[in-house]
C-alpha positions in Angstrom: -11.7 -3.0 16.2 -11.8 -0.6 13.3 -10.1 3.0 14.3 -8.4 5.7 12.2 -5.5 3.3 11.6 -7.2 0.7 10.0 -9.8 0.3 7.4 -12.6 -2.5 7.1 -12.4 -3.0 3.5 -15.5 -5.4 1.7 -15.3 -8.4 -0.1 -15.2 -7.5 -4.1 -17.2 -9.4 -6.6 -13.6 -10.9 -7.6 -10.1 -11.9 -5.9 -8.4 -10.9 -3.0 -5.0 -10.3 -3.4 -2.2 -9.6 -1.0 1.4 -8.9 -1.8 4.2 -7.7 0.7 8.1 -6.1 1.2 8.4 -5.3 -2.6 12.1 -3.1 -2.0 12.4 -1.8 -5.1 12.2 -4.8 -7.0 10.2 -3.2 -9.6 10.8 -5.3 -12.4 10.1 -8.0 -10.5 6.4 -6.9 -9.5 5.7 -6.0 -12.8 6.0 -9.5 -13.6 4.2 -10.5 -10.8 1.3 -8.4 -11.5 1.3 -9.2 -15.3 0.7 -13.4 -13.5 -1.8 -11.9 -11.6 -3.9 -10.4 -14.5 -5.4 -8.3 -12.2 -9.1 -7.3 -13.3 -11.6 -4.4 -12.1 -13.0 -7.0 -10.0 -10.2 -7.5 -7.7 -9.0 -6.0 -4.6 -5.2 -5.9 -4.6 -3.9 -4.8 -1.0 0.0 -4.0 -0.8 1.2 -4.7 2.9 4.2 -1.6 2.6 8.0 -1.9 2.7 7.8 -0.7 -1.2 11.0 1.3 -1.2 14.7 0.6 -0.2 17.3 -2.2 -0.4 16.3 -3.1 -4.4 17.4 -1.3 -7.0 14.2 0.9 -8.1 12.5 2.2 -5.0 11.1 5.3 -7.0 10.0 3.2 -9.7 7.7 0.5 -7.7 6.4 3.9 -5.3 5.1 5.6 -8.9 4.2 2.1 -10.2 1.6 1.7 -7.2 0.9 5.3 -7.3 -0.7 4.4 -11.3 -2.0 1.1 -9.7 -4.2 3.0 -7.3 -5.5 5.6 -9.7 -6.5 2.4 -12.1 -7.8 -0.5 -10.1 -9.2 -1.3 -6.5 -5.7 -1.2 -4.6 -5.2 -0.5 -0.8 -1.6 0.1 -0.1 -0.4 -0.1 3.9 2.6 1.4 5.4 5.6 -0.2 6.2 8.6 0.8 8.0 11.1 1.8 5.5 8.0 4.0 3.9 7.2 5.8 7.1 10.9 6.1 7.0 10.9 8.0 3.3 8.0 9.6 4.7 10.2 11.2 7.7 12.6 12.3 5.4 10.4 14.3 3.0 8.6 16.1 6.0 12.0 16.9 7.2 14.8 16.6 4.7 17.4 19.1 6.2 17.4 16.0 8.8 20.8 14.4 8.3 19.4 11.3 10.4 16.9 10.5 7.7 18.8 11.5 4.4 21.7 9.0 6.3 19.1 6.0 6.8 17.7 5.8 3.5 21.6 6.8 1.9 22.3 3.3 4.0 19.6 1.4 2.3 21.2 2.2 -1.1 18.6 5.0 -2.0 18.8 8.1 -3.3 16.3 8.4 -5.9 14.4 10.8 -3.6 17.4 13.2 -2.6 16.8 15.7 -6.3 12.6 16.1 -5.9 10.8 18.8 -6.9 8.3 20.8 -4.3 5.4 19.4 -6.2 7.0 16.1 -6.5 8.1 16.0 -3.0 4.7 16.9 -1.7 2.6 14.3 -4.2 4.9 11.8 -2.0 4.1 12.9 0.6 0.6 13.2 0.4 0.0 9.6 -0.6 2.5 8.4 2.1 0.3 10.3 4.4 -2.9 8.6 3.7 -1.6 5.1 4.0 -3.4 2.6 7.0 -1.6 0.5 9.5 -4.0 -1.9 8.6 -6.8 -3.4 6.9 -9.5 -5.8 7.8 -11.0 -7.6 5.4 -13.5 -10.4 6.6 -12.1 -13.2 8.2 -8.2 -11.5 7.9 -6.4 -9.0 9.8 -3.7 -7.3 6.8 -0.9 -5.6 8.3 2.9 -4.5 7.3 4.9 -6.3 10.5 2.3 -8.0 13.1 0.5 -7.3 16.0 1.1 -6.4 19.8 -1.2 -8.1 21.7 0.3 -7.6 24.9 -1.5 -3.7 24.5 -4.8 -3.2 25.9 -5.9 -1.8 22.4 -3.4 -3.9 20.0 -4.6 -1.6 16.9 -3.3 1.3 18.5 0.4 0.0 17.8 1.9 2.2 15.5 5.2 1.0 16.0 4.6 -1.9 16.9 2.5 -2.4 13.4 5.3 -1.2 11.4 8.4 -3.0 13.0 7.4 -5.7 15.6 9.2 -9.1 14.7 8.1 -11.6 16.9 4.3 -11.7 18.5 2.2 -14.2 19.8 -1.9 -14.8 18.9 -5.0 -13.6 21.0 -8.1 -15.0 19.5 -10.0 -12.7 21.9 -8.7 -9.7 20.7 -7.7 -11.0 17.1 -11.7 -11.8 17.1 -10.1 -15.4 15.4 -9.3 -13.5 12.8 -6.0 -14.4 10.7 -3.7 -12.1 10.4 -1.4 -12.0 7.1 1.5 -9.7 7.1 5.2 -9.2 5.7 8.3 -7.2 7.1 10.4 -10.4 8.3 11.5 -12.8 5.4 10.8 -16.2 5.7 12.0 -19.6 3.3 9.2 -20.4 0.9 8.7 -23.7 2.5 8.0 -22.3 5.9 4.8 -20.2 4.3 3.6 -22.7 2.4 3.8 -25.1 5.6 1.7 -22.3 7.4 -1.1 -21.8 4.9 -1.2 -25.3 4.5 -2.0 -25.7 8.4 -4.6 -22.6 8.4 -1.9 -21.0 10.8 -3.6 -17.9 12.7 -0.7 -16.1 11.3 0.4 -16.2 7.7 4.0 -14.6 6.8 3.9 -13.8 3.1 7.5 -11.9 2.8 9.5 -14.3 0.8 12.6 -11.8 0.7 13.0 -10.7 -2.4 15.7 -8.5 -2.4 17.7 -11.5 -0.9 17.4 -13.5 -4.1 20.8 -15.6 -4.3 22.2 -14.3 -0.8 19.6 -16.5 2.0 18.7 -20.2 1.3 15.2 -20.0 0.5 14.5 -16.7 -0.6 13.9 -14.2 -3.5 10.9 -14.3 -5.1 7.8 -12.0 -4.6 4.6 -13.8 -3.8 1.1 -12.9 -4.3 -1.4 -15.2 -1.6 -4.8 -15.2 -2.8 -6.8 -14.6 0.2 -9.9 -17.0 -0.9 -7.9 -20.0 -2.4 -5.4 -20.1 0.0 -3.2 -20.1 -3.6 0.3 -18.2 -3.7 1.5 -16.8 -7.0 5.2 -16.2 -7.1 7.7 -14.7 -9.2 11.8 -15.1 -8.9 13.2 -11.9 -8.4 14.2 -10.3 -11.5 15.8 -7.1 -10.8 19.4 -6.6 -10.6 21.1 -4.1 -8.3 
């Protein structure tokens, strides 16, 4: 199952933590993370979708950045990332400057070279995916109508509605974000063990969906979710 996409990542000696579709809502995570009390211990795996929509993209990008350099953290890519990503390799591209202009983001138009090429290099070395024992961690979901479903780039990034193949899953569960869901609804699904656990509570959407806007934090071994209300203002 493993292939350059993916990484099989080992159980730590402490927690396994799993956090999704931050979108700038950097004050926000900082909160969640100070609730965490993250130790040296734990693994804390980021499921992408960091920048765009909130109101400090940059901020939460550098704020993982310093997170990885300090504990055991395993960022993935999401699609508004590969999208930041597209413009840096390519900025005199109108069509990427245009998309992330749309998503209210600009903190990335006045870069240096070095800063522009730090970016990019740890853009770069995200995964689709990560295994980690009996889970399958992954920004949007899985194709499993593909002969080799973790060959699915895009599919990985931006698919929004797929169905479960034990067989080719290996019964693993797979946990992933890009596609807000009400609170209830994952709560309801890790309740019932669901084969496929949606952490992305939306955010961003705090006070604009019915059921949204806080950032939640599932702990992979206690089936337990840490939350915190979104905090940022745009």
């Amino acid at each position: 199952m493993s292939n350059p996409l993916g990484q099989v990542i080992s159980k730590p000696s402490g927690r396994r933590l799993v956090i999704s579709d931050i979108h700038g809502c950097y004050s926000t995570l900082q909160s969640l993370i100070s609730k965490i009390s993250l130790t040296d211990n734990d693994q804390l795996i980021f499921l992408g979708d960091y920048i765009n929509k909130g109101p400090s993209s940059k901020e939460v990008l550098d704020y993982i950045i310093r997170l990885s350099s300090d504990y055991n953290v395993y960022p993935a890519l999401g699609n508004h990332d590969k999208m930041l990503l597209d413009y840096l390799l390519e900025p005199s591209n109108p069509n990427h400057s245009e998309l992330l202009k749309e998503l209210g983001n600009e903190d990335f138009f006045a870069l240096s070279e070095t800063e522009r090429k730090g970016y990019i290099d740890f853009l770069s070395s995200l995964h689709y995916y990560f295994i980690s024992g009996e889970y399958i961690l992954v920004h949007a979901g899985i194709n499993f109508n593909l002969s080799n479903p973790f060959l699915g780039k895009e599919d990985m990034l931006n698919i929004r509605e797929f169905y479960y193949d034990s067989s080719k899953a290996q019964n693993k569960t797979i946990v992933h974000g890009h596609l807000p869901y009400e609170k209830r609804d994952i709560l309801e699904r890790i309740k019932t063990r669901s084969k496929i656990l949606p952490i992305d509570n939306g955010c961003v959407y705090s006070g604009e969906r019915v059921g949204m806007g806080e950032l939640l934090c599932l702990n992979l071994d206690t089936a337990e979710i840490i939350s915190q209300q979104m905090r940022d203002k745009s």
